[in-house]
C-alpha positions as CSV (number, residue, x, y, z in Angstrom):
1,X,98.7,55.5,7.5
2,X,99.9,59.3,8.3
3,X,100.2,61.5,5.3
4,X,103.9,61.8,4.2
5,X,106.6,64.0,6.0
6,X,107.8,66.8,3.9
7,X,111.3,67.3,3.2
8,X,111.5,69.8,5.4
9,X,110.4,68.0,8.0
10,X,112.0,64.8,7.2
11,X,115.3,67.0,7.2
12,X,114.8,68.3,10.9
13,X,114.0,65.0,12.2
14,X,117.1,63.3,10.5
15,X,119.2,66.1,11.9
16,X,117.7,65.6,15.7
17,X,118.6,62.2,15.1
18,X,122.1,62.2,14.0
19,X,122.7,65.2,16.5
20,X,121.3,63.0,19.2
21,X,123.4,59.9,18.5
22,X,126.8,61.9,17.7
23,X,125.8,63.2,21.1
24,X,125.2,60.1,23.2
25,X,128.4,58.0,21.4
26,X,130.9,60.7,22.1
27,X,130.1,60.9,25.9
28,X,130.1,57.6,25.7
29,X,133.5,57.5,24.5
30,X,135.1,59.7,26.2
31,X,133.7,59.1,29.7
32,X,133.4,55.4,29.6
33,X,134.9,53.5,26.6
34,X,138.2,55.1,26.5
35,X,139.0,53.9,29.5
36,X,138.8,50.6,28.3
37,X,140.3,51.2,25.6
38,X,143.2,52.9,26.8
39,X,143.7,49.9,29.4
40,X,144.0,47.5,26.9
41,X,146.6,49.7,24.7
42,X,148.3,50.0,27.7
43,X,148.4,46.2,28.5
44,X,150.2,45.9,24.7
45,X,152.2,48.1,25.2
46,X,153.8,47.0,28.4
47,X,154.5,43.7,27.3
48,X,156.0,45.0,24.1
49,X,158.3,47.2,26.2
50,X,159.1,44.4,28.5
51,X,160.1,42.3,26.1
52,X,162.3,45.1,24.8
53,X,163.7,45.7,28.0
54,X,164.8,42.4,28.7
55,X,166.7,41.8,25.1
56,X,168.3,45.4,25.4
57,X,166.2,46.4,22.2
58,X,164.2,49.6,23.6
59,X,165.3,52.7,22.1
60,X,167.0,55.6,23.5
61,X,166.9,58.1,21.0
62,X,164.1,59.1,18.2
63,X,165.3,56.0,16.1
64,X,165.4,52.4,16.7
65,X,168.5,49.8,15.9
66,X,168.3,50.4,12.0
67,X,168.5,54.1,12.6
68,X,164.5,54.5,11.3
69,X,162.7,57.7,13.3
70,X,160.4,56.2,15.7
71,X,156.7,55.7,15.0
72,X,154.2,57.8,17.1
73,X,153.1,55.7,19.9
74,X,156.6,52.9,20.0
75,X,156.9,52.6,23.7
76,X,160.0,54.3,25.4
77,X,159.5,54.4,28.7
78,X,157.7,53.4,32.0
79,X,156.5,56.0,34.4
80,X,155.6,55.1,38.1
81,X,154.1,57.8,40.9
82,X,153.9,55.8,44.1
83,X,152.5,58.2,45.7
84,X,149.2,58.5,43.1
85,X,149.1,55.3,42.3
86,X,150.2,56.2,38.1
87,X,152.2,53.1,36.4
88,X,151.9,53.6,32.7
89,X,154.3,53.3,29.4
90,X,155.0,55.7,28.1
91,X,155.2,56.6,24.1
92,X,156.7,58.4,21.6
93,X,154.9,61.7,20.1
94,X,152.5,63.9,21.9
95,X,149.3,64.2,19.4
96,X,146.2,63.9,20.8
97,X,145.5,60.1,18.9
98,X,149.1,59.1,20.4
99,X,147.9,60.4,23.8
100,X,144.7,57.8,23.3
101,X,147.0,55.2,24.5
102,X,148.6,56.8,27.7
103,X,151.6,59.6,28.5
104,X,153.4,60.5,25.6
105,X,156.8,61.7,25.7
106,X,157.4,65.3,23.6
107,X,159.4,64.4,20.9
108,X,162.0,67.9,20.9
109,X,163.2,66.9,24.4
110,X,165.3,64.0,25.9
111,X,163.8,60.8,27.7
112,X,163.8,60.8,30.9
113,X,167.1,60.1,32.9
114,X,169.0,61.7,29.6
115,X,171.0,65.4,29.9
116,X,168.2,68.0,29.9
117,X,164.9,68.7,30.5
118,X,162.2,65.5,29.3
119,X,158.2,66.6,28.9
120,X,155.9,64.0,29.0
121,X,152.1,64.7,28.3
122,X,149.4,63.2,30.1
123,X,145.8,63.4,29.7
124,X,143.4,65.0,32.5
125,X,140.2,63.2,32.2
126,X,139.5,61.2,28.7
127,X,141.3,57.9,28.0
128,X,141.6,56.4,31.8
129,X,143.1,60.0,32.8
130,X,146.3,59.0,33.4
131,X,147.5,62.4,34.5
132,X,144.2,63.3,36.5
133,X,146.1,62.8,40.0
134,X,149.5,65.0,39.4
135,X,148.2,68.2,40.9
136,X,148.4,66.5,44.2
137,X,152.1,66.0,43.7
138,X,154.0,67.7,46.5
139,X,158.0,68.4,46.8
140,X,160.1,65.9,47.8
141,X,157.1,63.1,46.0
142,X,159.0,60.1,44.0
143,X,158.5,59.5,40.4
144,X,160.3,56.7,38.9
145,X,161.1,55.8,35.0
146,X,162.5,53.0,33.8
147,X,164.1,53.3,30.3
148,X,166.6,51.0,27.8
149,X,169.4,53.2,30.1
150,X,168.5,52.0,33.4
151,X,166.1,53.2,36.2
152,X,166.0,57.2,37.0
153,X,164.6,58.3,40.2
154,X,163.1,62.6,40.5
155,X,161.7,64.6,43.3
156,X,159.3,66.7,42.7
157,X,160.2,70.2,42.8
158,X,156.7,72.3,42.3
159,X,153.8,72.3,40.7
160,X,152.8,75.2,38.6
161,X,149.6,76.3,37.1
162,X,149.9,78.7,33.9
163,X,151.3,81.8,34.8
164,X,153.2,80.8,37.8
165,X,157.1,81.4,36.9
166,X,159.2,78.5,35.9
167,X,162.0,76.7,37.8
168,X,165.6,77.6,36.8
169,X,166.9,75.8,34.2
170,X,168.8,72.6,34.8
171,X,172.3,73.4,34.9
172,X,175.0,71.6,32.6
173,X,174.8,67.5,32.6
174,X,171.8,67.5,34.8
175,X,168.5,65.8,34.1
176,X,164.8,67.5,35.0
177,X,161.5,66.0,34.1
178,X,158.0,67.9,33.5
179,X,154.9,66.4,33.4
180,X,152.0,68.3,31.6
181,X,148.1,68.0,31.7
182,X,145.1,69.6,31.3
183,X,144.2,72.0,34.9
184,X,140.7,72.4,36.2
185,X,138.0,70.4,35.9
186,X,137.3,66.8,34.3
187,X,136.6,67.4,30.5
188,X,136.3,71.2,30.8
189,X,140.2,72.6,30.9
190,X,140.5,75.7,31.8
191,X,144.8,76.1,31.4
192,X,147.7,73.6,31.7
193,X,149.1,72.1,35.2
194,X,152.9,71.2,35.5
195,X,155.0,69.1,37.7
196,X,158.6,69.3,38.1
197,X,161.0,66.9,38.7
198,X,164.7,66.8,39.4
199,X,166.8,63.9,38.7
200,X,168.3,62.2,42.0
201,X,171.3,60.8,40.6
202,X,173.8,61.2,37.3
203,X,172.0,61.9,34.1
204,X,173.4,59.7,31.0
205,X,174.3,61.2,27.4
206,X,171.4,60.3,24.6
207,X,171.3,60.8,21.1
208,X,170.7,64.3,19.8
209,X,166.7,64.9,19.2
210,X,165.6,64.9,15.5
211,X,162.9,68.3,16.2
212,X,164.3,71.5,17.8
213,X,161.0,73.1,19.6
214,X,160.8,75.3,16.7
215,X,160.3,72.4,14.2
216,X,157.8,70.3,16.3
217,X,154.7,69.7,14.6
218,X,151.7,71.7,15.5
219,X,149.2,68.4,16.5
220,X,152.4,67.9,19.1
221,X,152.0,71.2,21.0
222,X,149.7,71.6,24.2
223,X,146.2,71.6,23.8
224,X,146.1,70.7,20.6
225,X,144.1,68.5,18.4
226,X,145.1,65.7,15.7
227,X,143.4,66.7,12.8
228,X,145.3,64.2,10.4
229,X,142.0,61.8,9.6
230,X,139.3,64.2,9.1
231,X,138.7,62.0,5.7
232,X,138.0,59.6,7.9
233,X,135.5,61.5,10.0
234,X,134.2,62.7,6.9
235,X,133.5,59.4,5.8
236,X,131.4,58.3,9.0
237,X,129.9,61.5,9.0
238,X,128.1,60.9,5.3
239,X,127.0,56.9,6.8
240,X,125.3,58.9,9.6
241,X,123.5,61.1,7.9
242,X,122.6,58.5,5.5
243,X,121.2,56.4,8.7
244,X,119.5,58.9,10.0
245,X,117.6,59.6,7.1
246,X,116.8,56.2,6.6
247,X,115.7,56.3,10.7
248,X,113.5,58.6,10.0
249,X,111.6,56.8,6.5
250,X,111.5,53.9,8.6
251,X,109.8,55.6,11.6
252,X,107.1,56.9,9.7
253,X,106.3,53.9,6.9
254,X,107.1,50.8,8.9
255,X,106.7,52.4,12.8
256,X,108.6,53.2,15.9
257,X,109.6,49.8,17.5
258,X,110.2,49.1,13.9
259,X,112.3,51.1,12.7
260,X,114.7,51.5,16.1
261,X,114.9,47.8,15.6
262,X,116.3,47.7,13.0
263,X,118.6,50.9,12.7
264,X,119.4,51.2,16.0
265,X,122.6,49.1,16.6
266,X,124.3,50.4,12.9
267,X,123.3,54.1,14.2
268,X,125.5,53.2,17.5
269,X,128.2,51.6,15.4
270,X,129.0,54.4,13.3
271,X,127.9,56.4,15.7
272,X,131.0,55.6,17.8
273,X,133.3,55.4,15.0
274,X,132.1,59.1,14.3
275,X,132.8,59.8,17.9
276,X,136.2,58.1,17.4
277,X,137.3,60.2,15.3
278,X,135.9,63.3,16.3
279,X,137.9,62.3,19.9
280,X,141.0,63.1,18.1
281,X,140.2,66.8,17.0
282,X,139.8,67.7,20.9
283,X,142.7,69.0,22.4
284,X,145.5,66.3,23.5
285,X,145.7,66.9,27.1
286,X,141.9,66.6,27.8
């Protein structure tokens, strides 16, 4: 048997270990099981909205029929880009966990098709990248939303990279649409794109907004994080460290085919709920 690991020694290895699996689960998550997972929140959410739709329940303002605010992530809208092949519902709230299940509408604007100018955040890359394709937007290009108010039709207008100057503002009882994601490359951002839209048609009158820009919540605003559950991410954090320790004992006293065995598939479990939540700290529009 080989002489006993100091602690020391037993600390580096656990470390490698947890470093290792925190590692391989997170770019596991974000490059591969988000996608699922974002498919199947999307799936809910559609039929949910559908359902909505056809018994004239969907809302139209930040609260629903008993005049509650709406929850982050209630569906209340459904965005379709022909021409990129996007069809996604949209929901309410912009943090990066609401942004886990597709677009999310910014909740100090209108909806879309309402008097004024609508954002809706996409991500670039993480969580199916529903917004990875908008860059290639050009003027003239269709984008259709469907809301409890009807269908709205918008042109594209331009698409503007930070620093490029803004459109004009839409003038009186018009309705304009922006679309917002992370620009350059796949999971390593390097500014904000924007696409805007101009309503073809009449805009309709919706309820006044319950944040002014000034009041929206920081975790709501571009590029940021959702830092709400770290508790929880402190919690999976202390399991995995407590794993990896125990990897390491059982590596040395029992052996290596052993020990990853037996500790391999909790170390992946927690590993990914570690990754989860650590998903929700990176910036919203990844």
């Amino acid at each position: 048997m080989p002489p006993p690991l100091t602690p020391r020694l037993q600390l580096i290895r656990a470390s490698l270990v947890l470093v290792l699996v925190l590692t391989v689960t997170l770019l596991a998550q974000l490059v591969l099981i988000s996608s699922f997972q974002q498919s199947a929140a999307q799936g809910r959410a559609f039929d949910r909205y559908r359902a909505e739709l056809a018994n004239g329940t969907a809302p139209i303002g930040p609260t629903d029929q008993e005049g509650r605010q709406l929850a982050i992530g209630t569906p209340v809208a459904y965005l379709e880009i022909p021409s990129i092949d996007v069809a996604q519902v949209v929901g309410e709230g912009t943090t990066s966990t609401a942004l886990f299940d597709g677009p999310g509408h910014r909740r100090d604007t209108p909806l879309p098709g309402q008097i004024g100018s609508s954002v809706v955040y996409g991500r670039r890359a993480a969580f199916g990248g529903p917004f990875e394709r908008i860059g290639e937007l050009a003027e003239g290009d269709l984008i259709r939303v469907t809301t409890g108010q009807g269908v709205f039709e918008f042109r594209v207008i331009g698409v503007r990279a930070e620093g490029m100057p803004a459109p004009a503002p839409p003038e009186a009882g018009e309705g304009r649409l922006m679309l917002v994601t992370a620009a350059g490359r796949a999971f390593l951002p390097d500014g904000v794109l924007r696409v805007d839209a101009e309503l073809d048609g009449d805009a309709v009158v919706g309820p006044a907004r319950l944040f002014a820009a000034s009041a929206l919540p920081t975790s709501e605003r571009v590029m940021t994080g959702d830092a709400s559950t770290l508790w929880v991410l402190a919690f999976w954090l202390q399991a995995l460290i407590a794993l990896s320790l125990a990897a390491v004992w059982a590596w040395h006293r029992w052996g290596r085919a052993q020990a990853w065995v037996t500790l391999l598939p909790p170390l992946v479990l927690v590993g990914l709920s570690a990754s989860g939540e650590v998903a929700r700290l990176l910036p919203n529009l990844l």
